[in-house]
C-alpha positions as CSV (number, residue, x, y, z in Angstrom):
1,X,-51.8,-97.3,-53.9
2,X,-50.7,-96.3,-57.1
3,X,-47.7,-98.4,-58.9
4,X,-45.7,-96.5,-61.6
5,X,-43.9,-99.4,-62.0
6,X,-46.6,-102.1,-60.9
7,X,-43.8,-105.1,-60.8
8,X,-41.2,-102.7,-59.4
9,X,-41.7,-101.9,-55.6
10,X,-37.9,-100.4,-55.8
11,X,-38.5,-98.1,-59.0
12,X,-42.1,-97.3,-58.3
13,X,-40.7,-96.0,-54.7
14,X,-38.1,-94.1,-56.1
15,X,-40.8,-93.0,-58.7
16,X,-43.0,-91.3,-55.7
17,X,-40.1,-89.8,-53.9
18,X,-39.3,-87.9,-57.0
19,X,-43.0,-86.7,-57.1
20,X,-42.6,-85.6,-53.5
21,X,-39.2,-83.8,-54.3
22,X,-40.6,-81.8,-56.8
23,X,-40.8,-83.9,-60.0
24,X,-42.8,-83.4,-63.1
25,X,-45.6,-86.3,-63.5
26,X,-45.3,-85.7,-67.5
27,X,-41.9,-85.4,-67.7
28,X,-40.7,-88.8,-66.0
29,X,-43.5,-90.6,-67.7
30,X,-41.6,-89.6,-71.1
31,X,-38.7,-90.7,-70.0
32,X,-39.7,-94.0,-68.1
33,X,-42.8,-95.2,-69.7
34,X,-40.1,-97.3,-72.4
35,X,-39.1,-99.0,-69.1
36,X,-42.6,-100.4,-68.3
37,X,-42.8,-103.9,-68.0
38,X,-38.8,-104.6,-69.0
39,X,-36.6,-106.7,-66.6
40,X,-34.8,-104.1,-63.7
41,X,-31.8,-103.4,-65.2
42,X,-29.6,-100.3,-63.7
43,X,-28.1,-99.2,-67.0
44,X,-31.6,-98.3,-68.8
45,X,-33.0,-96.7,-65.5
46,X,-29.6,-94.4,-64.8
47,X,-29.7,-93.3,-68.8
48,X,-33.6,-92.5,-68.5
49,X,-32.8,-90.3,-65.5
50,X,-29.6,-88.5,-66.6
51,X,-31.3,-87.9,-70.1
52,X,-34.3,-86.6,-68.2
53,X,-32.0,-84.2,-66.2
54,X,-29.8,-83.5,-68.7
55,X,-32.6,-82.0,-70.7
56,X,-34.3,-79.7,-67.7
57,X,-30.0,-78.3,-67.3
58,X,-30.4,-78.0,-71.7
59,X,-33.7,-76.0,-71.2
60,X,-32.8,-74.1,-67.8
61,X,-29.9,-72.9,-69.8
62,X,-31.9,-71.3,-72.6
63,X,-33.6,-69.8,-70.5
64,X,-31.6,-67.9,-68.8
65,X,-30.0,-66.7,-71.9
66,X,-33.5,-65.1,-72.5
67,X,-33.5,-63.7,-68.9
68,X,-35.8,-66.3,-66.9
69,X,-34.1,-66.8,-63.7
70,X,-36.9,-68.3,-61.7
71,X,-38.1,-70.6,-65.0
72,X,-34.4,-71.7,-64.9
73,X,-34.0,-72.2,-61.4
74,X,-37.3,-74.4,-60.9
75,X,-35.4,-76.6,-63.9
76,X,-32.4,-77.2,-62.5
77,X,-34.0,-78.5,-59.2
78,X,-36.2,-80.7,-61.1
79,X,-32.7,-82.2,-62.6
80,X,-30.7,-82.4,-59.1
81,X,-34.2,-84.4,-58.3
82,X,-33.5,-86.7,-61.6
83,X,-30.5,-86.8,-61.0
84,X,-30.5,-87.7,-57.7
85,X,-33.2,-90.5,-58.0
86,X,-31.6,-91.9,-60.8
87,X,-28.2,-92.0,-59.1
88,X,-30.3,-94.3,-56.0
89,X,-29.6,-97.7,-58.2
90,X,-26.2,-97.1,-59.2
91,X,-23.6,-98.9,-56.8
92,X,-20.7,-97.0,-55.0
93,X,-17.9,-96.1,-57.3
94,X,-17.1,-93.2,-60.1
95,X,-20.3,-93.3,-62.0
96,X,-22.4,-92.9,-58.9
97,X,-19.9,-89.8,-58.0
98,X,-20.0,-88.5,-60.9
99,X,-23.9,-88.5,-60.4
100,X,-23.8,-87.0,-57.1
101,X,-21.6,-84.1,-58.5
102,X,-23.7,-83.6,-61.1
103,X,-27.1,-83.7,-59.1
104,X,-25.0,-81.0,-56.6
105,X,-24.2,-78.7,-59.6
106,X,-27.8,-78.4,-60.3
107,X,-29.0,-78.2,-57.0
108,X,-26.4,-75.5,-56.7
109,X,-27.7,-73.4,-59.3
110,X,-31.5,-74.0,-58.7
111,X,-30.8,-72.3,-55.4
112,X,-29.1,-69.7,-56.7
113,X,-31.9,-68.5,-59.3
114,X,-35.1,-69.4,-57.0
115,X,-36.2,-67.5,-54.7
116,X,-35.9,-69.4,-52.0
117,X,-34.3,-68.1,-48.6
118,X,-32.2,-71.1,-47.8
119,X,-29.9,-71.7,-45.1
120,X,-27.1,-74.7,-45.2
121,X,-27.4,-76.8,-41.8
122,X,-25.4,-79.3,-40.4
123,X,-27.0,-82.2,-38.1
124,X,-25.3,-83.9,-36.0
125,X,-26.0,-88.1,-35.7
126,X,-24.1,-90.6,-34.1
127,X,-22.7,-91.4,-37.9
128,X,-21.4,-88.5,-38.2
129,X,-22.8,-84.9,-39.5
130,X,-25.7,-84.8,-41.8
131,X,-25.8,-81.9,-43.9
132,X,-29.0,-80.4,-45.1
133,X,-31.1,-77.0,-46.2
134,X,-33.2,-74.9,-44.0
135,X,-36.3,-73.0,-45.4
136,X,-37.0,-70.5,-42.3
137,X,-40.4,-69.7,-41.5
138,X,-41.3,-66.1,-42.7
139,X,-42.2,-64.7,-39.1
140,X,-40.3,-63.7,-36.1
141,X,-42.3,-65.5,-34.1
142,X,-41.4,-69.2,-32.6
143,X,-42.7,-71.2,-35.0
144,X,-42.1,-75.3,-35.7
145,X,-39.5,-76.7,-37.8
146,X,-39.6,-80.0,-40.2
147,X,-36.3,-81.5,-40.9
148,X,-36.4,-84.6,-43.7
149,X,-32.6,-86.5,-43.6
150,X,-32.2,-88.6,-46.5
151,X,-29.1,-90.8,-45.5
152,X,-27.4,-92.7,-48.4
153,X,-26.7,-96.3,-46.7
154,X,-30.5,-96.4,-45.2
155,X,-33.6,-98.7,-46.3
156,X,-36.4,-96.6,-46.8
157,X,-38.4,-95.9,-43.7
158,X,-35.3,-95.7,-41.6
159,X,-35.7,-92.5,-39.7
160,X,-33.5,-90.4,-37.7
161,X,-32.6,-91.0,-34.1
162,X,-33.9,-89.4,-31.4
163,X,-30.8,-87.7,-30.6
164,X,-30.7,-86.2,-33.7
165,X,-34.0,-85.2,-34.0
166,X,-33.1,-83.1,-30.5
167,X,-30.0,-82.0,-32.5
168,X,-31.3,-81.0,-35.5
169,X,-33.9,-79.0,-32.8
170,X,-30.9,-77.2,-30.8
171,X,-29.2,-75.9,-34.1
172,X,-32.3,-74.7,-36.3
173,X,-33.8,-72.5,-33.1
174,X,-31.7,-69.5,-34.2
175,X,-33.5,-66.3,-33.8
């Protein structure tokens, strides 16, 4: 398995999520490579993130001045995913709102420029409602549904419970 951060289990996770979310291989390694081999310290990793994201919002900015909607709304997705994975080591309080907001406003605007037929869900668990995005299938025809909750109290590897899992199934078979 490979180790971004071969020390690090926690930043070399959160590393590969990012990867899965959508993140740019190049562009985190420019950002995180000064981080290699230092002690884990939160402030460096949140400021390697929200630089990283700040500068996809910077760039998905110009270009939509120069009329590249879909350029500018795969940017601002790969800053909610910066944002959002830099936001994981950051302890509950104002900075780690701020964070959240921030990582929302992109997200936001990535779905409004991509063309992407997205659907807001909500799931209901026994903590409460989990919100989330659907991507419908493009046929009328049945076809199967995947459903990824990422809770924010949760180790990694916690998965949902089967209740709802059968939730999640009840509300996103809409015809």
């Amino acid at each position: 398995m490979f180790y971004y951060f071969p020390e690090n289990y926690t930043w070399s996770s959160a590393f590969h999520l990012a990867l899965m979310a959508g993140a740019q291989f190049g562009e985190m390694d420019r950002w995180l490579a000064p981080l290699k081999g230092c002690e884990p310290d939160a402030e460096p990793w949140v400021r390697a993130w929200s630089d990283m994201a700040q500068q996809q919002e910077d760039e998905a900015a110009l270009d939509l001045k120069e009329g590249y909607r879909r350029s500018a709304g795969a940017r601002y997705l790969r800053a909610a995913v910066y944002r959002f994975s830099g936001e994981r080591q950051v302890p509950p309080g104002t900075e780690k709102s701020a964070s959240y907001l921030a990582a929302m406003n992109s997200f936001t605007k990535a779905i409004a420029l991509m063309p992407l037929p997205l659907e807001r869900i909500e799931v209901k668990s026994p903590d409460g409602i989990l919100p989330g995005y659907l991507i419908k299938a493009s046929t009328r025809d049945p076809a199967p549904v995947v459903i990824f909750l990422f809770r924010v109290r949760c180790r990694e590897g916690d998965a949902p419970t089967s209740s709802s899992r059968a939730d999640a199934r009840r509300n996103s078979t809409r015809p």
